[in-house]
C-alpha positions as CSV (number, residue, x, y, z in Angstrom):
1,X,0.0,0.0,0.0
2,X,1.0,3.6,-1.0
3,X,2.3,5.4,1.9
4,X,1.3,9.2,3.1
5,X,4.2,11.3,2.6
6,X,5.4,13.8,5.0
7,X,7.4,16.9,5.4
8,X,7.8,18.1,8.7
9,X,5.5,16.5,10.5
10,X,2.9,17.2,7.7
11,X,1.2,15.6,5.4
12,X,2.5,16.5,1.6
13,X,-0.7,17.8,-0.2
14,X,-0.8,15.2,-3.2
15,X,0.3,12.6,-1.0
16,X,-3.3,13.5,1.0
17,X,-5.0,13.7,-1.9
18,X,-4.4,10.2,-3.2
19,X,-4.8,9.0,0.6
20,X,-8.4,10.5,0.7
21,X,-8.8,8.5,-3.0
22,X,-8.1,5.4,-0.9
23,X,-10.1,6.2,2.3
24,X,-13.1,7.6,0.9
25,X,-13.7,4.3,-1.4
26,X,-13.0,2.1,1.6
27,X,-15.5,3.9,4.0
28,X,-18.1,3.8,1.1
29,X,-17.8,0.0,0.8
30,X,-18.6,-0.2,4.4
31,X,-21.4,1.9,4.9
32,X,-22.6,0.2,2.0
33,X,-22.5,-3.2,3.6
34,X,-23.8,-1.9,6.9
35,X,-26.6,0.2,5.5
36,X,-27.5,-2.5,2.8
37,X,-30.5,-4.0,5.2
38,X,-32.1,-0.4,5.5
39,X,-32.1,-0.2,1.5
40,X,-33.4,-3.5,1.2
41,X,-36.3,-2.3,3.7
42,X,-37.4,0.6,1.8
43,X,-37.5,-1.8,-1.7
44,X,-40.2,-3.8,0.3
45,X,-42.0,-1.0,1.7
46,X,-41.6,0.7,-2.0
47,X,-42.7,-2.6,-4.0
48,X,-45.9,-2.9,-1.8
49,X,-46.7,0.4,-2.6
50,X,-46.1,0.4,-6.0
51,X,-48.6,-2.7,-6.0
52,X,-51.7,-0.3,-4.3
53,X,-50.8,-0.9,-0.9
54,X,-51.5,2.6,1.7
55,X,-49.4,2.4,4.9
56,X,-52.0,2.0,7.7
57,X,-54.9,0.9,5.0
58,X,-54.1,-1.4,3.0
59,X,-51.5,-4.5,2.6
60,X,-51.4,-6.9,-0.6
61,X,-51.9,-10.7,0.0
62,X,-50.1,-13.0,-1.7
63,X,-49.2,-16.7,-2.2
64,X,-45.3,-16.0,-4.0
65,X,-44.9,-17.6,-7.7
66,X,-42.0,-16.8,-9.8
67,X,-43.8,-13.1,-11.2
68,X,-43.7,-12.4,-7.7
69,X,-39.6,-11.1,-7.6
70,X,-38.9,-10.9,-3.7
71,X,-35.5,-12.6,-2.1
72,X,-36.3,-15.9,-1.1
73,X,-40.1,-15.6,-1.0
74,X,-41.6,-18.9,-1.0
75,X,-45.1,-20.4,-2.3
76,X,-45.9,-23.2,1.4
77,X,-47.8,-20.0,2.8
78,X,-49.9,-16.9,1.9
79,X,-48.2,-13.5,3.2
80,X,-49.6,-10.4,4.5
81,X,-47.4,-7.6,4.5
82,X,-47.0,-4.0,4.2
83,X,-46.0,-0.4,5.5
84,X,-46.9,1.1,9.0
85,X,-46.7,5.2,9.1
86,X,-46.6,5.7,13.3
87,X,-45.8,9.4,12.1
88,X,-49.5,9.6,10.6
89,X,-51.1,7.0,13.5
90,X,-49.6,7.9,16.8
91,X,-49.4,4.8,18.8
92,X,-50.9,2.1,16.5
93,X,-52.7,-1.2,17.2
94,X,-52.2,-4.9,15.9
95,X,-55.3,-7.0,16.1
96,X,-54.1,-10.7,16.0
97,X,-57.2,-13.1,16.0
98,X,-56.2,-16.6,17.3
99,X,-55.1,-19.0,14.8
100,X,-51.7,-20.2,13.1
101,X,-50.5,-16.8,12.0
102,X,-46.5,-16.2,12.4
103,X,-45.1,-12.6,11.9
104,X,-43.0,-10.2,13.1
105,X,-42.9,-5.9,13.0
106,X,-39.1,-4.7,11.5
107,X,-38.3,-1.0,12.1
108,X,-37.3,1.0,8.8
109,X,-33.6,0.1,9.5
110,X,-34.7,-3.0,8.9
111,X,-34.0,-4.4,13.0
112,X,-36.5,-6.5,14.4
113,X,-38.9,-5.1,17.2
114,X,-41.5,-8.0,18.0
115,X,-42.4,-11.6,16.5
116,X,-46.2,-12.4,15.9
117,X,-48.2,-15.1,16.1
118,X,-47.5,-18.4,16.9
119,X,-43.8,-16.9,18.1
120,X,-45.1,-14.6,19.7
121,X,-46.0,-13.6,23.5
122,X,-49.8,-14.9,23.1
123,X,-49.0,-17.9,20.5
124,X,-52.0,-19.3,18.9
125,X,-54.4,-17.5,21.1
126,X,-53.8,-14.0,19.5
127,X,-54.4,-10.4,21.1
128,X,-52.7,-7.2,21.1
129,X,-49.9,-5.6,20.3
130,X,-49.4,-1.4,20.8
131,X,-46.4,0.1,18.6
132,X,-45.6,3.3,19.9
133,X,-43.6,5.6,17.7
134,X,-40.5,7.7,18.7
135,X,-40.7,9.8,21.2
136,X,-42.9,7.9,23.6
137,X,-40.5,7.2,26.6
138,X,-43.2,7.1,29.5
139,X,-45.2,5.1,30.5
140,X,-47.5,3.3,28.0
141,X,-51.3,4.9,27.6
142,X,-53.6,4.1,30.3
143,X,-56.2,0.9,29.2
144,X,-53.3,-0.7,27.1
145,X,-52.3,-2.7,30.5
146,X,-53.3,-6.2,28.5
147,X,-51.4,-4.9,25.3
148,X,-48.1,-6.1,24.3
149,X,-46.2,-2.8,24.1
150,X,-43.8,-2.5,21.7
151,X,-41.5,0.7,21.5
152,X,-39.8,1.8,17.6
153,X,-36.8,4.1,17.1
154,X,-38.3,5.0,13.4
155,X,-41.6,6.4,12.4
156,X,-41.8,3.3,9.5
157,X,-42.0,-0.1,10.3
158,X,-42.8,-3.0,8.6
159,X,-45.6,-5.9,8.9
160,X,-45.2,-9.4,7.9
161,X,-47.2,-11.7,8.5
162,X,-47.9,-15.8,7.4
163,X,-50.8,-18.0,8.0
164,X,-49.7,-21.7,8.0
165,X,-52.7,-23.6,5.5
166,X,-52.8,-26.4,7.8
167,X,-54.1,-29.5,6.0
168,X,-53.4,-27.7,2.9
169,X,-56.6,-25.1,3.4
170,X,-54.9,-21.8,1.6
171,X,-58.4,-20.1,1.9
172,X,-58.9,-20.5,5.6
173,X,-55.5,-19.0,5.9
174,X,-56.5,-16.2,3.3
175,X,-59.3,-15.2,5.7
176,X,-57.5,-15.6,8.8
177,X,-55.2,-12.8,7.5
178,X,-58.1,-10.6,6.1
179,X,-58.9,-10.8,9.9
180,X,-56.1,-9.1,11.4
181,X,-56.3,-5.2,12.4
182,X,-54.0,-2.3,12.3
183,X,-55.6,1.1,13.6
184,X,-54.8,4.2,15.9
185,X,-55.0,3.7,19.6
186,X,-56.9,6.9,19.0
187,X,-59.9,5.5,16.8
188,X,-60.0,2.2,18.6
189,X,-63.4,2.7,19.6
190,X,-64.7,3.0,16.2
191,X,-61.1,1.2,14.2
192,X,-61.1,2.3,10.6
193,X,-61.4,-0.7,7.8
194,X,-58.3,-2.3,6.8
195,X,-58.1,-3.7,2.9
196,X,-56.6,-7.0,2.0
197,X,-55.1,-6.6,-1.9
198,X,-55.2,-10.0,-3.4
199,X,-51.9,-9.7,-5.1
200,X,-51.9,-13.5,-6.3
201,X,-52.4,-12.8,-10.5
202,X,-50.1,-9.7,-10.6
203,X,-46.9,-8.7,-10.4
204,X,-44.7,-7.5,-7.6
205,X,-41.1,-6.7,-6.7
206,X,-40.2,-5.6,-3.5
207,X,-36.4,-6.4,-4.2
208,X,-33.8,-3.1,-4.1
209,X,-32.0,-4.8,-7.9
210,X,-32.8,-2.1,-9.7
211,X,-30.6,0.2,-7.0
212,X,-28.3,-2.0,-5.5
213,X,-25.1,-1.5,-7.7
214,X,-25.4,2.0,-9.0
215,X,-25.9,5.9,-7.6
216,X,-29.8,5.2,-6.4
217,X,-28.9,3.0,-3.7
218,X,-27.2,6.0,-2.0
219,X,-30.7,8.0,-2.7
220,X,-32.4,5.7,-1.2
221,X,-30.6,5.3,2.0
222,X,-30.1,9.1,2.6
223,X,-33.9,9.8,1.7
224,X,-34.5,7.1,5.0
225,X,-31.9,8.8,6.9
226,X,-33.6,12.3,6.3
227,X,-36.6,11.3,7.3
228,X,-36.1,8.6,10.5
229,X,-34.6,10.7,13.6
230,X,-31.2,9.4,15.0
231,X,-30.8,6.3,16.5
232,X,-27.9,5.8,18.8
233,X,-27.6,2.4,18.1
234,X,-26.1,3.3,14.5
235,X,-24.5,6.4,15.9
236,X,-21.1,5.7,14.3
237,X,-21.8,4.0,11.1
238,X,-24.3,7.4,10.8
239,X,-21.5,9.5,11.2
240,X,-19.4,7.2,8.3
241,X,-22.2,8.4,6.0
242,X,-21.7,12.0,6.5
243,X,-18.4,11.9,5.7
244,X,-19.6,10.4,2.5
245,X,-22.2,13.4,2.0
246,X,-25.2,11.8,3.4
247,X,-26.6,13.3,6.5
248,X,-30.4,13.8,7.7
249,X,-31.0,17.4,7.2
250,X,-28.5,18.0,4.4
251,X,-29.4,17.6,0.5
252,X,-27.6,14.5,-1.0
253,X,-25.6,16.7,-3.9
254,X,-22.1,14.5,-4.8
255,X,-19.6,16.2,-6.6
256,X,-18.3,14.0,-10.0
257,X,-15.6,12.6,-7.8
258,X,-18.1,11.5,-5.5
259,X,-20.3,10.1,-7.3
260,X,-17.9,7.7,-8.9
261,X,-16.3,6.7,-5.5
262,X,-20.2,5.6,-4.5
263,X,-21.4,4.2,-7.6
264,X,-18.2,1.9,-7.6
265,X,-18.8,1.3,-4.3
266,X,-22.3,0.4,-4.8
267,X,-21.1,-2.7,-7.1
268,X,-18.3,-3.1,-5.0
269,X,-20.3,-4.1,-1.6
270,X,-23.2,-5.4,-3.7
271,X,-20.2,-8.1,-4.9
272,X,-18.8,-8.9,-1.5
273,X,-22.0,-9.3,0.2
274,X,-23.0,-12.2,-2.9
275,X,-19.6,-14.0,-2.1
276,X,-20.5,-14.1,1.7
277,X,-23.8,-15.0,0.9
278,X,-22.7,-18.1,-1.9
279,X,-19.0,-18.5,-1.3
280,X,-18.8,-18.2,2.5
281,X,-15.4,-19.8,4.2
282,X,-17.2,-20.0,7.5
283,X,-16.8,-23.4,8.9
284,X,-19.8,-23.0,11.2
285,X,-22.1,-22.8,7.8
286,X,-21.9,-26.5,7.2
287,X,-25.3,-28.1,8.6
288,X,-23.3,-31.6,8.3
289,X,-19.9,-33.0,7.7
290,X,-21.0,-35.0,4.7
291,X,-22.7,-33.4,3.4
292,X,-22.7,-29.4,1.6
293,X,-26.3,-28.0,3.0
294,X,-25.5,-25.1,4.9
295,X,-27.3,-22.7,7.3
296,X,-28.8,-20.0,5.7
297,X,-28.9,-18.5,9.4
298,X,-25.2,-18.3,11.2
299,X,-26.8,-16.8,14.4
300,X,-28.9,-19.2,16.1
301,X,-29.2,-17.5,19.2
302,X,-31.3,-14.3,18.3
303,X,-33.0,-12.0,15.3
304,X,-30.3,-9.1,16.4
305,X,-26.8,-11.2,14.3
306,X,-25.4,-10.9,17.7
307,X,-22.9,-12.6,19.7
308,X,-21.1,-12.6,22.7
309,X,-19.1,-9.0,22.6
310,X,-19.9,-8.5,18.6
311,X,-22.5,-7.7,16.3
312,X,-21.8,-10.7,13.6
313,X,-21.1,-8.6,10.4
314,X,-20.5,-11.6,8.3
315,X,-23.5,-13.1,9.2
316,X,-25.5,-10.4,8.9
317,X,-24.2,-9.9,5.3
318,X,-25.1,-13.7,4.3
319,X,-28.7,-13.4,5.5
320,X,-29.7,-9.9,3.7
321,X,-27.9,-10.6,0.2
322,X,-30.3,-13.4,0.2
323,X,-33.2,-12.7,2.6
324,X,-35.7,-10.3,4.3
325,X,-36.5,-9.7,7.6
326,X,-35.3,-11.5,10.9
327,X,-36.2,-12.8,14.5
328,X,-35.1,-14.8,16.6
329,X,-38.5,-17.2,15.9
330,X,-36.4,-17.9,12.5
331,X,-33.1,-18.7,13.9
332,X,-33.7,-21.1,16.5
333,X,-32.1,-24.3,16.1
334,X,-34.9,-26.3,18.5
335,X,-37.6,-28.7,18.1
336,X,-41.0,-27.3,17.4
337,X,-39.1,-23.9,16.8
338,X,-41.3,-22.0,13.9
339,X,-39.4,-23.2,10.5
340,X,-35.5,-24.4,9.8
341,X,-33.8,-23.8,6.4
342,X,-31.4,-25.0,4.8
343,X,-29.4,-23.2,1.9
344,X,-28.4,-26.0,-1.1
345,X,-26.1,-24.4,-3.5
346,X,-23.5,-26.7,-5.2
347,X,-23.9,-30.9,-6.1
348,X,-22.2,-33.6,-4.1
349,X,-19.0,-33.0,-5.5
350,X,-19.2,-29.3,-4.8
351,X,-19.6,-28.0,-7.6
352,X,-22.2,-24.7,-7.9
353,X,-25.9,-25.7,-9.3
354,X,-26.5,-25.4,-12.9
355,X,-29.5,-24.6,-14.8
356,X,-28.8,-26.5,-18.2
357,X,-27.8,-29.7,-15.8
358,X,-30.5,-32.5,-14.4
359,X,-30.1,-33.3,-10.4
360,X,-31.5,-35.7,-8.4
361,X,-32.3,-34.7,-4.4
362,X,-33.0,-37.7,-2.7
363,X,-35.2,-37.3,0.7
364,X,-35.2,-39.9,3.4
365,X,-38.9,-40.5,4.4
366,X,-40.6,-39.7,6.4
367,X,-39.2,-36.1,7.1
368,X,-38.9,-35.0,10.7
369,X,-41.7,-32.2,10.5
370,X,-44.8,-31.4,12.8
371,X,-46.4,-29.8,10.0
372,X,-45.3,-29.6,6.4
373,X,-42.0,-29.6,4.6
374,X,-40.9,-27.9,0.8
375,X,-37.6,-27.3,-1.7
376,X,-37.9,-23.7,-2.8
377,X,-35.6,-23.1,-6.5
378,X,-34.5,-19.3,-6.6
379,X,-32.3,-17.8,-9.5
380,X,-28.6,-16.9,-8.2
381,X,-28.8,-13.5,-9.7
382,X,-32.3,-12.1,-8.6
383,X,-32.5,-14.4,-5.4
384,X,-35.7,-15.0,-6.2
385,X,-38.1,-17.3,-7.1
386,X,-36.7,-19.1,-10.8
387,X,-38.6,-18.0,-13.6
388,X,-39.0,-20.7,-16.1
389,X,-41.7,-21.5,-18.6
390,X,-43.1,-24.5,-16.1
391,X,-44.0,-21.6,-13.8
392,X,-43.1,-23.3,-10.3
393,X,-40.8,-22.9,-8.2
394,X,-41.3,-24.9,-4.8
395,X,-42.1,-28.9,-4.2
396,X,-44.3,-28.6,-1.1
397,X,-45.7,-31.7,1.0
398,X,-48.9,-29.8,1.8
399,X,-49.9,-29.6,-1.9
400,X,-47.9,-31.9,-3.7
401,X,-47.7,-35.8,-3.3
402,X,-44.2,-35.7,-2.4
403,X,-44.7,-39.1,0.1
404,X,-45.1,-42.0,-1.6
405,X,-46.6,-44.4,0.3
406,X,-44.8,-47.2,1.8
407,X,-41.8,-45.7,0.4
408,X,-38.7,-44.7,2.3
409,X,-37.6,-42.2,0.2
410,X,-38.7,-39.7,-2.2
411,X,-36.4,-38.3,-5.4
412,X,-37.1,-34.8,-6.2
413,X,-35.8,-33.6,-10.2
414,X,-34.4,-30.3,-10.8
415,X,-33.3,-29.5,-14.5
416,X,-34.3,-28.4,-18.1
417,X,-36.9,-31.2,-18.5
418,X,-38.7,-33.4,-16.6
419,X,-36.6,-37.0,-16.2
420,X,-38.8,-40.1,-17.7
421,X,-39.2,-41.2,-13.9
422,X,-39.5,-37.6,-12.3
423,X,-43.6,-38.6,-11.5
424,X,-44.3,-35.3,-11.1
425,X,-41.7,-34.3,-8.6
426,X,-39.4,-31.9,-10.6
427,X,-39.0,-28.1,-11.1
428,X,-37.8,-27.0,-14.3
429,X,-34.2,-24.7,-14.7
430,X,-33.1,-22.5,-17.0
431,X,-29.8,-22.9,-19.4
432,X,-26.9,-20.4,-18.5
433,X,-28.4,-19.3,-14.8
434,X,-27.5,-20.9,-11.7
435,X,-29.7,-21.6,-9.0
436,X,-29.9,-22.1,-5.7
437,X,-32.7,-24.1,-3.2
438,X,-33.7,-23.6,0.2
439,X,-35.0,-27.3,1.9
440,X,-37.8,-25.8,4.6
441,X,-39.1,-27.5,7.6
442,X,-42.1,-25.9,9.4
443,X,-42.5,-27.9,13.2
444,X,-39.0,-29.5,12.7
445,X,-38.7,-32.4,15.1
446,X,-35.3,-33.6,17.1
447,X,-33.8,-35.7,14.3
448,X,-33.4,-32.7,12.2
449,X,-30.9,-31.3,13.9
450,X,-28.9,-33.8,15.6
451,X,-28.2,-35.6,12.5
452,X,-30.2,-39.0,13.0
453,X,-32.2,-37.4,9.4
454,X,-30.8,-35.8,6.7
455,X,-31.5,-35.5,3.3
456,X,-29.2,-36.4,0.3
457,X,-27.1,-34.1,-1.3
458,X,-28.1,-32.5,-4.9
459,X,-26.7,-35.2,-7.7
460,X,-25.7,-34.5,-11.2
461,X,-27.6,-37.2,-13.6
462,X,-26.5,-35.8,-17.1
């Protein structure tokens, strides 16, 4: 590395120059990889929009296929989800009726404030949860005693929420969603309506790729920073944004030199965080020794990517290059714990999946779930569903006859076209993209984690 050359105790003037062209770069990268979450947040709370939605009126409802481009969406459950203005509401009320519903409420930097549902305080009974918005340090309103009160740092926040369609009943689960309530503590005497958008037929991205490796991303982030007050949680990674020209209260106005420092730094971060997110050297990513599944998840302990004395940075990374929203609900490594995934990338031989090959997964029966069990396909580059002309992109036991009876096995088909013996159980891939498949568990029971089950490795048959 170039050194800084002085001259009486002084930095020489070109000599600070080029150092400041190697700084500057460096900081972007990070505050790139740090801030990517918050970016990825407002491309959710931007897609739902775009598709009709009105924070604290309205949220689409959907059941993800391939048009629906969204990381790691998947098709085993209908999703409720959409944008929560606390700035426009005051403190604002969550209505869960009892039932199999599993959600959480992110803040707009994209943090986790509560789980939902079955994860939740109440479980399966339901009830209610109070969000107040910044500023609200007392004590919570009077008559909220019962309420689940849940404090935000940012005026936005996020809802997701799932309904699990036991016994394969999508439609009950579509209801059981309708039924959930958002409205002011204010109006709860006399709750306004909430919509339900059936988004199933049309098309929706709430993915940031049209931003992520170019000038926009920095937009974005400082349009959430302007408008969010500060949070001293992110104090200093804040302050590595200012000195990159982006700073609530201040126009984002990069000079040419900038610009180019941030827009290569845009592709530069958005490349690092794929490579920890497909080409991780973490040991502790293997699920097993023999086989190469890996944890999507490197944090088992909590929703927050911390650990003992650290935020985890690189596990952080791997989960938002690839996924949306956490909690500790989706983490946990126990039986009965919510869902468990599994990340399948490269063949039994290690080599990375390939559309234009055929592979063969081979699952022991019967799988160690409580409920249901599914192999999600997404595209590498879009990290989401694969878009092919079969239009699927998941194998679910709930709607699929992925059991044979009296069978110990099952072989699930992944390629161009459908083997001679696939029966059924194959999703088609496309020549000249790779993919990648998460293996889901919802209820997982103690043999799929201590290694007594395990299912086979992705084979190349062509």
């Amino acid at each position: 590395m170039e050194q800084v050359e002085f001259r009486g105790g002084y930095p020489v003037a070109e000599s600070a120059a080029a150092s400041f062209d190697r700084s500057d770069p460096r900081r972007a990268v990070e505050a790139y990889r740090f801030f990517y979450p918050v970016v990825s947040m407002e491309a959710i709370l931007h897609g739902t929009r775009a598709a009709g939605a009105v924070d604290n009126e309205s949220a689409p409802l959907v059941v993800a296929r391939p048009h629906h481009v969204g990381f790691t969406l998947n098709s085993d459950t209908p999703y409720l989800g959409g944008g929560l203005d606390l700035r426009k509401s005051g403190p604002l009320v969550i209505e869960l009726p009892p039932g199999p519903l599993v959600g959480l409420v992110d803040d707009h930097y994209h943090r986790w404030l509560v789980d939902l549902g079955l994860p939740g305080r109440n479980g399966p009974k339901g009830g209610k949860v109070l969000l107040l918005p910044p500023g609200h340090d007392g004590d919570a309103p009077a008559g909220t005693e019962e309420y689940e009160v849940v404090r935000s740092d940012t005026w936005q926040v996020l809802c997701a929420l799932r309904a699990l369609p036991l016994g394969g009943d999508v439609d009950a689960a579509n209801r059981l969603l309708a039924s959930v309530r958002f409205f002011p503590l204010a109006l709860e005497d006399a709750p306004p309506a909430f919509t339900v958008l059936n988004q199933d037929g049309r098309p929706m991205d709430t993915t940031p790729l049209a931003w992520e490796d170019n000038l926009e991303y920095w937009r974005v982030l400082h349009a959430v920073v302007d408008a969010e007050p500060p949070v001293d949680e992110l104090r200093p990674m804040l302050g590595l944004l200012a000195e990159l020209g982006i700073e609530a209260g201040r126009p984002f106005a990069p000079d040419a030199r900038m610009e180019r420092i941030l827009t290569g730094a845009a592709r530069q971060g958005r490349d690092e965080m794929l490579v920890s997110a497909f080409a991780s050297r973490r040991p502790d990513r293997t699920v097993w020794p023999d086989r190469v599944w890996e944890w999507v998840g490197l944090r088992p302990e909590n929703g927050t990517f911390e650990r003992s004395g650290s935020l985890d940075v690189e596990a952080r990374d791997r989960w938002f290059a690839q996924a949306i929203v956490a909690s500790p609900a989706m983490f946990r490594r126990e039986k009965g714990a919510g869902s468990l995934y599994w990340l399948g990338l490269r063949d039994a031989d290690g080599t990375y999946l390939d559309g234009g090959h055929t592979y063969r997964l081979r699952v022991p029966l019967p799988v160690p779930d409580s409920l249901f069990w599914s192999v999600t396909v997404y595209d590498a580059a879009t990290r989401s569903e694969i878009v092919a002309e079969q239009g699927q992109a998941a194998l679910r036991s709930l709607f699929d006859k992925l059991e044979p009876d009296g069978s110990d096995h099952v072989d699930l088909y992944f390629g161009p076209a459908e083997p001679a013996d696939g029966g059924g159980r194959w999703i088609q891939t496309v020549p000249g993209r790779g993919w990648f498949a998460y293996f889901r568990i919802y209820g997982p029971e103690q043999a799929a984690f201590d290694g007594s089950w395990r299912p086979g490795d992705f084979e190349l048959q062509d």
